[in-house]
LUMNUBA-947587 format. One record per residue (C-alpha): y, z, x. Coordinates in steps of 0.02 Angstrom, whole numbers, padded with zeros to 5 digits, always signed. Each point is the difference from the previous one (the first is absolute). Example, Ala and Ser with C-alpha at 12.3 -4.5 7.8 and 13.67 -1.06 7.14 Angstrom:
BEGIN
-00225+00390+00615;+00172-00033+00069;
This chain:
BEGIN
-01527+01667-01217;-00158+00042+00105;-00160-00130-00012;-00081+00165-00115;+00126-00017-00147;+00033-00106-00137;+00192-00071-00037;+00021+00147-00107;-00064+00128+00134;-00141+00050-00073;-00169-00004+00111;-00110-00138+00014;-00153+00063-00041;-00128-00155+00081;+00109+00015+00175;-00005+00156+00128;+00137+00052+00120;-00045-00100+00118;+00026-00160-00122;-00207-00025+00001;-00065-00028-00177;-00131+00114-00046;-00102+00036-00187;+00084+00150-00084;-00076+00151-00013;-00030+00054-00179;-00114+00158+00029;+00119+00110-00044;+00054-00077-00166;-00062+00037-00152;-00109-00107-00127;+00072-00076-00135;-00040-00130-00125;+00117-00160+00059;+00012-00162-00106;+00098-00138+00058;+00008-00173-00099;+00061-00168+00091;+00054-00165-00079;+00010-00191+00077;+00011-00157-00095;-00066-00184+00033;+00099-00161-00065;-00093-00149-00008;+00017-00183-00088;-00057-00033-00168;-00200-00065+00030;-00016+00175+00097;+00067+00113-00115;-00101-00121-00134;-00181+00024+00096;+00032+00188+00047;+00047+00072-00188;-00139-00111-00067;-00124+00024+00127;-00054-00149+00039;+00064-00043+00211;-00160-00050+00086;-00033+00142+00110;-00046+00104-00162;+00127+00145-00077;+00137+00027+00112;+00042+00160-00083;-00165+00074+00034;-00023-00045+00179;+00193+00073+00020;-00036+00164-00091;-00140+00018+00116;+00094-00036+00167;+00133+00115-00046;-00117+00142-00020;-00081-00022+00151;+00165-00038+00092;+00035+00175-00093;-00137+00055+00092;+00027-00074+00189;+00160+00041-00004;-00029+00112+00179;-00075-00141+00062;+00150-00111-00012;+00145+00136+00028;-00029+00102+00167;+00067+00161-00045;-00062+00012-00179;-00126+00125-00040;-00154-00023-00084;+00001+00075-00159;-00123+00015-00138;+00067-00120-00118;-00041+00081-00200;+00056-00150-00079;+00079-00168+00037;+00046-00127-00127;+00063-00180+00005;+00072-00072-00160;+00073-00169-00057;+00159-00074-00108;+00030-00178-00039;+00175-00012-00003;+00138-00137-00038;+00025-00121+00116;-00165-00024+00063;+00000+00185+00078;-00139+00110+00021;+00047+00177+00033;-00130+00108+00074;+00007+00205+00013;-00120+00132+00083;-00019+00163-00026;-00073+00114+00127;-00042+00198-00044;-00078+00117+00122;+00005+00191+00043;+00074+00026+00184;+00081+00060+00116;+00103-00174+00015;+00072-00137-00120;-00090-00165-00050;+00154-00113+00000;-00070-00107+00142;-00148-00021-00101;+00091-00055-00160;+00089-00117+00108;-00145-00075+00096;-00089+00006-00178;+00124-00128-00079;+00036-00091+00141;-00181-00053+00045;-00013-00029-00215;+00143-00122+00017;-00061-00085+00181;-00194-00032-00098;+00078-00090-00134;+00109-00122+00130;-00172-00022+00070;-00070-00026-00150;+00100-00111-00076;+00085-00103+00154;-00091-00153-00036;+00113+00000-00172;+00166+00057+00093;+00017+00036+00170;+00189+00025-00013;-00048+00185-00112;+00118+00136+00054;-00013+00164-00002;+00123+00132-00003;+00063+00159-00093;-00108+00115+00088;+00056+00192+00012;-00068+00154-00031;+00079+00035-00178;-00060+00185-00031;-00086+00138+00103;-00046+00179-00060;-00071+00140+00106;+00038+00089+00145;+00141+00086+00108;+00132-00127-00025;-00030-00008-00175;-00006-00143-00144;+00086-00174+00025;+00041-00123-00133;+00081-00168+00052;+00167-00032-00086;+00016-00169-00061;+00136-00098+00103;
């Protein structure tokens, strides 16, 4: 295997001949709507779970401050993955499920029309969700942990539509 391939042979696309990473080029492709959705969950103890669903921890509504970080993380993403490119982002969402267990399961959805998918994005979306309501609700629990977090569909583009199989 040369430094350019993957296991399975086929070219890695953010690493030249010469084993230097470099962004892709994407001027040739074509644009295409691409949606890609990510998922992540948080466990927590009892009193957090309690203070998040009823909205009452004492830095104010956990679930808003979280839908708002993951949009913007949505957003960033470039800024926090060197070879992502910026895209026009057409819609990002962030939603919330209590859960048994004292789990909170968070998803984003991320839509644009490009030349490149948005599955960073997703991921970055959901992850930053998750890491604002540790932050948010640490004084409660600071043994939360999160986990779960995958890409869980994609649709657009060359390589076509993904849908994670449940293991």
């Amino acid at each position: 295997m040369i430094e350019s391939e993957s296991p399975m042979g086929d070219p890695l696309t953010h690493i030249n001949k010469e084993g230097e990473a470099v962004m892709v080029d994407v001027s040739a492709k074509a644009e295409t709507t691409r949606v890609a959705v990510a998922e992540g969950r948080i466990r927590m103890n009892e009193a957090a779970f309690r203070a998040i669903s009823e909205g009452s921890a004492k830095k104010g509504d956990v679930l808003a401050a979280a839908r708002i970080a993951g949009i913007m993380a949505v957003k960033n993403t470039p800024d926090l993955i060197p070879l992502c490119h910026r895209l026009l982002i057409e819609k990002a969402t962030v939603t919330f499920t209590f859960e048994e267990d004292h789990v909170l399961y968070a998803q984003c959805e991320v839509k644009t029309s490009g030349k490149t998918g948005v599955e960073m994005e997703a991921l970055c979306g959901v992850s930053v969700a998750l890491l604002t309501v540790y932050d948010m609700a640490k004084a409660i629990d600071r043994s939360m942990e999160i986990y779960d977090v995958r890409v869980v569909s994609k649709a657009g583009g060359k390589s076509g539509d993904y849908e994670r199989q449940s293991r």
